[in-house]
N, C-alpha and C positions, 0 to 999 in steps of 0.2 A: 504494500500500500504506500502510495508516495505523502511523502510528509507536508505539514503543515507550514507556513511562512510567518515566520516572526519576525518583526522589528523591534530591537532593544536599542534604547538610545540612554547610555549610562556612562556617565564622564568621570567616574572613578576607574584608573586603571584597570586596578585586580581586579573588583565588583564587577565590571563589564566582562573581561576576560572569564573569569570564572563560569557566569552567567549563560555566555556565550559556547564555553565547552561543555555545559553541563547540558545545555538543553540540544546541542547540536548531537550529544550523545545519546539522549532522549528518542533521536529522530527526527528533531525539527530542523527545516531550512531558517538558521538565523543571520539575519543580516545586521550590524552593529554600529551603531554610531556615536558619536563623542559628544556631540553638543546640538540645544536643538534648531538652527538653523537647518547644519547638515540633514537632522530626522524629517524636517517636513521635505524638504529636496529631494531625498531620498524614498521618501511616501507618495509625493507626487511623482516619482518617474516607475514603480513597481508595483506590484499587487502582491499584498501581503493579506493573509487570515489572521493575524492581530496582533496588538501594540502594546511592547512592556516600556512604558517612560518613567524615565526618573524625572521628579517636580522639578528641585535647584540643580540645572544644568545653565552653563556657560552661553550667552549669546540669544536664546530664548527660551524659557523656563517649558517646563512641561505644560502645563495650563494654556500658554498661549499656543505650545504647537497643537494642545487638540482641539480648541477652539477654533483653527484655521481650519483642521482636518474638518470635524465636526459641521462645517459650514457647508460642505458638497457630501459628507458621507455620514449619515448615521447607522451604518451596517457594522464596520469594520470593529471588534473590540478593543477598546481599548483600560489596562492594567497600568497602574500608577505606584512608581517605588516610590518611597521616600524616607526620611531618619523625622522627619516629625511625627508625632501624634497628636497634636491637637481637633480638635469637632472641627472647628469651623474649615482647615482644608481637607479634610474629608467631605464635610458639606458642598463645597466649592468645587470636587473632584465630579463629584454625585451631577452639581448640578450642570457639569460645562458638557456631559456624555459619559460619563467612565462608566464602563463596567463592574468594576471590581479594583480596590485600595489594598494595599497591605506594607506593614511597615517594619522599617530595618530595626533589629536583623530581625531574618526570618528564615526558617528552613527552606533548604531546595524542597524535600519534599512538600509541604504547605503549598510553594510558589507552584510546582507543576501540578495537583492537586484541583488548582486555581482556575491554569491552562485550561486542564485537562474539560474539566467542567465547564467554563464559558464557552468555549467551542465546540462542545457535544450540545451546548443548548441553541447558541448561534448556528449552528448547522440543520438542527430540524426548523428551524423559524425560516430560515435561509437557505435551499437547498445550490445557489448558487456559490455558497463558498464550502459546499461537501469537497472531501480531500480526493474523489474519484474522479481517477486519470486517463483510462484506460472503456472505450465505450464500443460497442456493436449497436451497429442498425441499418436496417436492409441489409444489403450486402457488403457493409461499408467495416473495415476495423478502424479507430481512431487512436493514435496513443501521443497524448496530449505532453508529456515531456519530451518526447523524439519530435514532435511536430511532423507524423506520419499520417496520413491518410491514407487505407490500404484498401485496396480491390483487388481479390483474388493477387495473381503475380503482379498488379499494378501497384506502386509507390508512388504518392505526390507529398514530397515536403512545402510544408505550409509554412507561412511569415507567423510572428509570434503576434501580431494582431488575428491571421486568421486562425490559428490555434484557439487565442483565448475566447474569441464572439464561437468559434461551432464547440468547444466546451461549454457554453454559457449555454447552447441551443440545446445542446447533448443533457446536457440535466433537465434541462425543462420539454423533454420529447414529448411529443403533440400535448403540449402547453403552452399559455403564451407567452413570451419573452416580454414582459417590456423595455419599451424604446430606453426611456430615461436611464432603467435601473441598469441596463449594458454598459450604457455609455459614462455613467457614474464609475461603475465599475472598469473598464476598460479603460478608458480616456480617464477618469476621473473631473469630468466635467459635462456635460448636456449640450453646448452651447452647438450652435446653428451648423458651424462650420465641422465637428467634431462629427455630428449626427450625418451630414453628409459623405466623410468620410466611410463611417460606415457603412453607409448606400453603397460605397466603391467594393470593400469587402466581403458584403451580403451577395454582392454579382461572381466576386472572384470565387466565392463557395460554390454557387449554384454552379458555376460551369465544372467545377472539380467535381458536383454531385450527378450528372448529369447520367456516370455511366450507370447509375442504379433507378428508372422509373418512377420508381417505389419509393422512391424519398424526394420533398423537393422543400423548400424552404418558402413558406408563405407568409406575404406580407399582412399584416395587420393592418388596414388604415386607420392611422389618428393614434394608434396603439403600441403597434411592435411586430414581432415576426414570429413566426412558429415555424418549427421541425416536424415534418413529420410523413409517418412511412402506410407504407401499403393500407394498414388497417383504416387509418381516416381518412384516405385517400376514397376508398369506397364508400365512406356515410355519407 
């Protein structure tokens, strides 16, 4: 099963490092950053399934970077390290988006515990950030870390934009996608020019789907796009 994508942005040496081995031994894809400029930078150019920030980080504290995030994504979790205890930034944590607080120190165990449980529940509310990589339908195999699209002996490697939109289609099989939450997702923004883009994407899929009848990728108007194969083809 392929692993999960974490963003840790903790500007204590060891504490990051440490952090960083322990959950990558774990299983998880972690990505690690020093200060939170770099983290939102970092946020904005990857897709990640969720966010371990330290609060007092160098250059923009934690708060502000999930408040930026927070402002285009309310999906993504986000976990908040910090050596205070006081209410009221817990209260301030609660109320800008966080997920889940907890305070130094604290056991590894506790902290993946933590993980482990936000993302088991973020995943059924959310089936677009499920950790499955790997999809069949029609006659199609998908393997979304190779960026493989397989037909019988036929191979088409796909761009990492069309990987991530027919993963996004692949979970929601004859369901509908919506426009917005792709494009949040993907792009990490909606905006006019972004959602076009995709229209370029959605085409370069359809002709790579082409050799299977049974499958074709329809358009939603006003809404989104839907996948889907033989069975709803015929309702």
């Amino acid at each position: 099963m392929a692993s999960f994508k974490i963003l840790l942005v903790e500007d204590d040496p060891n504490l990051g490092q440490i952090l960083n081995e322990y959950l990558t031994l774990k299983g998880y894809e972690t990505k690690l950053c020093r200060d939170g400029e770099e983290g939102l930078s970092t946020f904005k150019k990857e897709a990640f399934d969720l966010c371990l920030f330290d609060i007092m980080l160098p250059k923009k504290d934690g708060f502000s970077m999930a408040k930026e995030i927070r402002k285009n994504d309310s999906v993504t979790p986000i976990i908040f390290l910090t050596a205070k205890s006081m209410k009221e930034d817990t209260i301030e944590g609660f109320k800008i988006g966080a997920d889940d607080y907890i305070t130094k120190p604290f056991s590894m165990e506790e902290l993946l515990l933590r993980i482990q449980a936000i993302l088991r529940r973020t995943a059924e509310k959310n089936p677009q950030i499920s950790d499955q990589k790997e999809f069949h339908f029609g006659s199609f195999h998908f393997d979304y870390d190779k960026q493989l699209l397989m037909h019988g002996n036929d191979q088409t490697k796909l761009t990492s934009k069309e990987s991530e939109l027919l993963r996004l289609l692949c979970l929601h099989l004859n369901q509908p996608l919506d426009r917005s939450t792709a494009l949040k997702i993907i792009w990490r923004d909606d905006s006019y020019f972004n959602a076009r883009s995709m229209d370029v994407y959605i085409a370069k899929l359809r002709k790579h789907l082409k050799a299977d009848p049974s499958v074709q990728i329809m358009t939603l108007h006003g809404s989104g796009f839907k996948l889907i194969t033989n069975a709803q083809l015929t309702n």
